[in-house]
C-alpha positions in Angstrom: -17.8 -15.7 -9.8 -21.0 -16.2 -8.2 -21.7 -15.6 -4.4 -24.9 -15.9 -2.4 -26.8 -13.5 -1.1 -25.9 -12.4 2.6 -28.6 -13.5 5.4 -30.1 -10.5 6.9 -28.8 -9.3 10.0 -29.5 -11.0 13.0 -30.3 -9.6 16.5 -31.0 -11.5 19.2 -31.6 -9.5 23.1 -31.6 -11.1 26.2 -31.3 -10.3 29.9 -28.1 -10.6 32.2 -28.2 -10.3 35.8 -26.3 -7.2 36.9 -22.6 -7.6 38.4 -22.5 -7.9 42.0 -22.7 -4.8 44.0 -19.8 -3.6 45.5 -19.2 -3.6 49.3 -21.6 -0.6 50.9 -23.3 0.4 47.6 -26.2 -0.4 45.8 -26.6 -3.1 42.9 -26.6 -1.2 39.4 -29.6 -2.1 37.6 -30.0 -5.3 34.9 -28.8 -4.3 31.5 -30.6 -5.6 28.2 -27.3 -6.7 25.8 -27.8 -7.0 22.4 -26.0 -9.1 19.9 -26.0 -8.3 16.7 -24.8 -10.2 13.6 -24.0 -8.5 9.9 -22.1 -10.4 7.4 -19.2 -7.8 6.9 -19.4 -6.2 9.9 -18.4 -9.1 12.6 -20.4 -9.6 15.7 -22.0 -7.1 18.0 -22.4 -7.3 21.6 -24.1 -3.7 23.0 -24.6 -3.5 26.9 -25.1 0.1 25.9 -22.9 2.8 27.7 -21.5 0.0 30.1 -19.7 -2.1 27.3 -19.8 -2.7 23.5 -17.7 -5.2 22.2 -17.3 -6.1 18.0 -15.5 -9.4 17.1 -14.5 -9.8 13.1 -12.1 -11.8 11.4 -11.0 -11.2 7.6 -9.1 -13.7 5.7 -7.6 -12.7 1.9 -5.5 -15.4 0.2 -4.5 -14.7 -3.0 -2.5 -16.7 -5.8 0.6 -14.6 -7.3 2.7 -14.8 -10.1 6.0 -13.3 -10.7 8.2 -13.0 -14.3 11.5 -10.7 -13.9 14.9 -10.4 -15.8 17.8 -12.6 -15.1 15.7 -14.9 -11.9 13.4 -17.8 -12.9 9.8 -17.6 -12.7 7.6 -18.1 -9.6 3.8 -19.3 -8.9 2.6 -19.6 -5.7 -0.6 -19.8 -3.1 -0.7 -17.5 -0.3 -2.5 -16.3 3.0 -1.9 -12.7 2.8 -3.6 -11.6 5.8 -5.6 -13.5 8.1 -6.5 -11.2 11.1 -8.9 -11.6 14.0 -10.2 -8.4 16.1 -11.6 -7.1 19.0 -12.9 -3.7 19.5 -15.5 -1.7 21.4 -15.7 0.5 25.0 -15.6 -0.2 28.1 -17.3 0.9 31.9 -18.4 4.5 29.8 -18.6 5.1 26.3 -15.4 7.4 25.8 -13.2 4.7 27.1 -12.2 2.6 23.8 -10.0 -0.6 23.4 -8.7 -2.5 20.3 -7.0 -5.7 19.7 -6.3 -7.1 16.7 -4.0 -10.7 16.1 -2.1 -11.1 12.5 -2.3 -14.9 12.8 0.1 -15.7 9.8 2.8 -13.3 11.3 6.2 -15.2 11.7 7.0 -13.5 15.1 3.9 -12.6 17.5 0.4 -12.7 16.6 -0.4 -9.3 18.1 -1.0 -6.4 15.6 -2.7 -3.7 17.8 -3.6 -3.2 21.5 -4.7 -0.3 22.8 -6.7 1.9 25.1 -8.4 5.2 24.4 -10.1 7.5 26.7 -11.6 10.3 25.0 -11.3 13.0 27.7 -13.3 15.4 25.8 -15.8 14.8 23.9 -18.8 17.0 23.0 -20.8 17.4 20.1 -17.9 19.1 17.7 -14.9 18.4 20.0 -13.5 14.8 20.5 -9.5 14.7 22.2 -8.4 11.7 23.4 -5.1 9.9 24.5 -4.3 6.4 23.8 -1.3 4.2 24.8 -0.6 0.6 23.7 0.6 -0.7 20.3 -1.4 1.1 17.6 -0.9 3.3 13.7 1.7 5.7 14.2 -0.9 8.0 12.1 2.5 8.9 9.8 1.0 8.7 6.1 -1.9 8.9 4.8 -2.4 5.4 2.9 -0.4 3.9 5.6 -2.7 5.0 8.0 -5.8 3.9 6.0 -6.5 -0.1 7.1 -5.8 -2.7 4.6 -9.1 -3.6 4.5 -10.2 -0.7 2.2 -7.1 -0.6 -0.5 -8.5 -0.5 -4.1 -5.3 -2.4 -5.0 -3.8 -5.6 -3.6 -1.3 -3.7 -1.6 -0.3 -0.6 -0.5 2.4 1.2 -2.7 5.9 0.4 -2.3 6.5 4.4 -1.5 3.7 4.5 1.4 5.9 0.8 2.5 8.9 2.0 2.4 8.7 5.6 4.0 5.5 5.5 6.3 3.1 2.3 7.1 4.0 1.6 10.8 2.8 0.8 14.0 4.6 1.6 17.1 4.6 0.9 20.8 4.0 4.6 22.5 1.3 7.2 23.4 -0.9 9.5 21.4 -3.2 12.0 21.4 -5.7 12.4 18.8 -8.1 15.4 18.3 -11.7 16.0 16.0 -13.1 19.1 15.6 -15.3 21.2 13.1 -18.5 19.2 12.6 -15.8 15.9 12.2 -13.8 17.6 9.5 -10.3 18.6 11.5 -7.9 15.6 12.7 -4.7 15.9 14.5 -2.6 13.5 16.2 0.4 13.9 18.5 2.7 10.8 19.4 5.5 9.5 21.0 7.0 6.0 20.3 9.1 3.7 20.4 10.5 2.9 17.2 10.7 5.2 13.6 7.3 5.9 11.3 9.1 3.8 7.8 8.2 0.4 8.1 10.4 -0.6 5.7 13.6 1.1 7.0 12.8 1.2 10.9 11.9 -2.0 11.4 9.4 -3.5 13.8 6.4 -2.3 15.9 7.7 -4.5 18.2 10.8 -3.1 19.1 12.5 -1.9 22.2 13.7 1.5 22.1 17.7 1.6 21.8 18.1 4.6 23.8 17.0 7.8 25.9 15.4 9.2 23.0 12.1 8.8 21.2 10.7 9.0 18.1 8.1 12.1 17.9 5.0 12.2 15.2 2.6 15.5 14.5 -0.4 14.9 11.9 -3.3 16.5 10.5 -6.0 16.4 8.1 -8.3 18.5 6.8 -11.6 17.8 5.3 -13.4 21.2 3.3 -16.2 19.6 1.7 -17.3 17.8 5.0 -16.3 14.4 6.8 -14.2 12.5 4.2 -14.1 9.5 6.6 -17.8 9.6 7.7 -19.1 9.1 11.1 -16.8 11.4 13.0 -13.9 7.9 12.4 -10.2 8.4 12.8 -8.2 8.2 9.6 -7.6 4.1 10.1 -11.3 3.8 9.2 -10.3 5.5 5.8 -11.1 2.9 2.6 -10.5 4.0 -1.0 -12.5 3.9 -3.5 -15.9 5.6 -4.0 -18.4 2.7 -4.1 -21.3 4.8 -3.0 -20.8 7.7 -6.1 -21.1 10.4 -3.6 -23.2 13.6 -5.1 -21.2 16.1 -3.5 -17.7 16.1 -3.6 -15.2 14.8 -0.7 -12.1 15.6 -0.1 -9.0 15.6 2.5 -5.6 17.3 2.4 -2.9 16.4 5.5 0.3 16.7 6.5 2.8 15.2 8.8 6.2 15.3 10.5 8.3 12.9 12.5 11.3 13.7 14.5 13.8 10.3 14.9 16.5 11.2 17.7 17.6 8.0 18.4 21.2 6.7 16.8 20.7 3.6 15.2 22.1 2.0 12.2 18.9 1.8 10.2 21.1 1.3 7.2 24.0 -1.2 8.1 26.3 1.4 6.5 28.4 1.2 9.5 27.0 4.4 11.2 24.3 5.3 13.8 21.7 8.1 12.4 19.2 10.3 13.1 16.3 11.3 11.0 13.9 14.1 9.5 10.8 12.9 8.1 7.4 15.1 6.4 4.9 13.7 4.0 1.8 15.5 2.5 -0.9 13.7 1.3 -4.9 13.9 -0.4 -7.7 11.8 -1.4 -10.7 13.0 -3.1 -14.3 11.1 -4.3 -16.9 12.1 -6.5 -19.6 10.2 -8.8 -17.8 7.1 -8.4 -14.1 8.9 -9.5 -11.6 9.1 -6.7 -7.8 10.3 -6.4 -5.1 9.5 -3.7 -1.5 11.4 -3.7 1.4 11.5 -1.2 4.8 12.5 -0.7 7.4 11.7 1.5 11.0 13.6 2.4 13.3 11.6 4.7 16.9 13.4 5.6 19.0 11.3 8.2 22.3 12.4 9.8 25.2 10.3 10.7 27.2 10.1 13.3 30.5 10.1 11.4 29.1 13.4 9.4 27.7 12.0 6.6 24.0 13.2 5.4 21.6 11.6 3.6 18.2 12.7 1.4 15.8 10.6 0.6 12.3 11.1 -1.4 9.2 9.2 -2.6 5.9 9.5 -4.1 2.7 8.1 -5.5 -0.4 8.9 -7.6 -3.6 6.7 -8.0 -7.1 7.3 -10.0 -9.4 5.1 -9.7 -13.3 4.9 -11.0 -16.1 2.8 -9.4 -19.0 1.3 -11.6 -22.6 2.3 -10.3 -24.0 -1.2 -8.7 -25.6 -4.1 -10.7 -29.3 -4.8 -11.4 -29.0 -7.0 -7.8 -27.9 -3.8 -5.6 -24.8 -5.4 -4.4 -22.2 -5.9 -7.5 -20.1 -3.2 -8.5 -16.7 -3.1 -10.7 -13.9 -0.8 -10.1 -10.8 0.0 -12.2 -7.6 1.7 -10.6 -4.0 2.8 -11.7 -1.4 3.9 -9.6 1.9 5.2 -9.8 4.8 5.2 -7.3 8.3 5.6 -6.9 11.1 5.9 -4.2 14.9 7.2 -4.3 16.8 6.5 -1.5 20.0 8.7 -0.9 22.9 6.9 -3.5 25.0 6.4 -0.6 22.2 4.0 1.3 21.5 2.3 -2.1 22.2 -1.4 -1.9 23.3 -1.3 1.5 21.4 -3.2 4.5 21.0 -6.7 6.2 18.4 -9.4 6.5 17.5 -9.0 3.2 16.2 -5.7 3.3 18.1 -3.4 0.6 17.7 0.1 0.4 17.6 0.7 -3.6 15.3 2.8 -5.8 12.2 1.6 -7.4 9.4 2.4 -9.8 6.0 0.6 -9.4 3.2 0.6 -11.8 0.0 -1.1 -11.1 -3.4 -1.5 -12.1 -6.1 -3.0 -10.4 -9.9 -4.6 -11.5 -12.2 -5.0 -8.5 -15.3 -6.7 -8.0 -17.0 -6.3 -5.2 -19.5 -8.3 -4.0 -20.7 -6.4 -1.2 -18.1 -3.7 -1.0 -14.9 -4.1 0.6 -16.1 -6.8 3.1 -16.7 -9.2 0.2 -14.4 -8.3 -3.1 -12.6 -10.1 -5.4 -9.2 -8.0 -6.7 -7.0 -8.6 -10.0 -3.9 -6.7 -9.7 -0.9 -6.5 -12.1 2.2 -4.7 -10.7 5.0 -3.8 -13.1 8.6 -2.8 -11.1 11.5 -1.2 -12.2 14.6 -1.4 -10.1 17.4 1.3 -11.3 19.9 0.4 -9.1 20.0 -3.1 -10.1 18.9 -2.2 -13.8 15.8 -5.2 -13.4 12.2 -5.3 -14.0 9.6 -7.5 -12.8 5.7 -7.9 -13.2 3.8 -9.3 -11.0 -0.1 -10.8 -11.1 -1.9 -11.3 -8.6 -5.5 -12.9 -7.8 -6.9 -12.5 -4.4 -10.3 -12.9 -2.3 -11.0 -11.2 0.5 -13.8 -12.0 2.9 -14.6 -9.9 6.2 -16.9 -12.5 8.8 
């Protein structure tokens, strides 16, 4: 598949007349904005300290296939994501804002909205406390945007045990020349995506749901640029010399009594993952594991448990300086406790499941502009089924 070279980027400056001066004070002087435009990286309006603004969309639609055991066979065109954004500061530089809109989402558009103000923040120290809708920061790959996945999805473990946003307040800390992150949160709803259901969500009671995380980078900034961990792509398209790695951990307390499991009792809930990611000379590896233990009212206790693995490899770039090919494979599996298995409403079922998948990349101009063949094979042992799935999908960051 043959694409066309991007333009290059486009800058254009001009003058704006400065707001008008508040009552008693002096006008503040003109500003020079500057709007910049980079295929990939959306469209840049810099006032400088006073306001930055970048607006992107990113579309992926994909076709997908589907052949499993005792169910007919399915074929169908899809819009996977189609997501516009705005992000950038406001009045100073350490006051930051995000929105983002899921536009194919069947309840509300609105994916993030936040504000940031980064209270401290000096040359090796950023801490800063957010509030809005935003990552719970609960998982590593979950945490990670789906802009930069090697594979067409995240795995069904990361799903099903982290991969959520939340309605709440957070602080986040950077330290050590960018290679210490921690996060502290409180939110509305639970950290599993696929068992506590939506960001959207009202809390049910007097109690919230608690989040502690942290990553450490020894080899120097895995992120780069001093970026939180939603910044974090996989992958290693630029076969970095020296290696890169990050180890993390995190912990979420769930007091609040809800029936996440429609087994007829409210619960409450442990949860702890550990996680790593590691690139070198166009080789990287991802792992994570996830422990969930939830307490019912009527006395009953339940474990749960999950995992993946993934190695992928990157190709050096073409003769053009722009094409590369990537192979991945990736391994994942969840066991919910036997007495949740099966159980649940709305078509959500609680049941455990193996996932293998293997993914062939071509990217065009990096993650922006990439082209990804994916086929999943998935093994349900409760049910005793398997499935593989094959998917083809573009994705294209404007």
């Amino acid at each position: 598949m043959a694409f066309p070279r991007p333009l290059l980027p486009c800058t254009v400056t001009a003058a704006l007349a400065a707001p008008a001066a508040a009552q008693g004070t002096d006008p503040e002087p003109a500003v020079l904005p500057v709007l910049t435009i980079r295929p990939g990286e959306g469209i840049t309006f810099d006032g400088g300290d006073a306001f930055r603004l970048t607006f992107k969309n990113r579309i992926q639609t994909r076709w997908e296939a589907t052949v499993a055991e005792d169910a007919p066979d399915t074929q169908q065109f899809r819009l996977r994501r189609v997501r516009t954004g705005f992000a950038g500061h406001v009045f100073r530089p350490e006051l930051l804002y995000t929105i983002q809109f899921q536009w194919i989402d069947a309840d509300s558009p609105l994916k993030d909205a936040w504000a940031q103000w980064n209270f401290l923040q000096e040359a090796e120290d950023t801490v800063g406390f957010r509030a809005g809708q935003a990552n719970s920061f609960y998982g590593l790959e979950g945490t990670g945007s789906s802009t930069g996945l090697y594979f067409l999805e995240r795995s069904d473990a990361a799903k099903f045990f982290s991969d959520s946003r939340g309605r709440g307040a957070w602080l986040h800390g950077l330290h050590a020349d960018r290679t210490v992150r921690w996060t502290l949160g409180a939110m509305n709803r639970g950290v599993a995506s696929r068992i506590d259901g939506s960001e959207e969500g009202d809390n049910t009671d007097n109690e919230l749901v608690w989040v502690a995380a942290a990553n450490v980078d020894p080899f120097g900034d895995y992120v780069g640029g001093g970026k939180s961990l939603e910044s974090l792509v996989q992958g290693d398209l630029a076969h970095t010399a020296d290696l890169r790695a990050t180890f993390g951990a995190a912990l979420a307390h769930d007091g609040q009594e809800r029936d996440v499991f429609g087994i007829g009792s409210p619960t409450t809930s442990e949860q702890a993952t550990l996680n790593t990611m590691a690139r070198w000379r166009g080789w990287w590896f991802g792992a994570e594991a996830f422990w969930r233990g939830d307490e019912a009212e009527d006395g009953r206790s339940f474990s749960h448990h999950g995992f993946w693995a993934a190695l992928g490899y990157t190709l050096p770039r073409l003769d053009d300086g722009t094409q590369q090919w990537g192979l991945g494979a990736r391994w994942s599996t969840r066991d919910p406790d036997g007495g949740v298995q099966g159980a649940g409403g709305s078509g959500t079922r609680f049941d455990a499941i193996r996932e293998l998948s293997f993914s062939l990349n071509a990217f065009h101009r990096g993650h922006p502009l990439k082209t990804q063949l994916g086929v999943v094979h998935t093994a349900d042992d409760t049910t005793d089924t398997d499935s593989i799935g094959i998917v083809l999908q573009l994705q294209v960051t404007i």
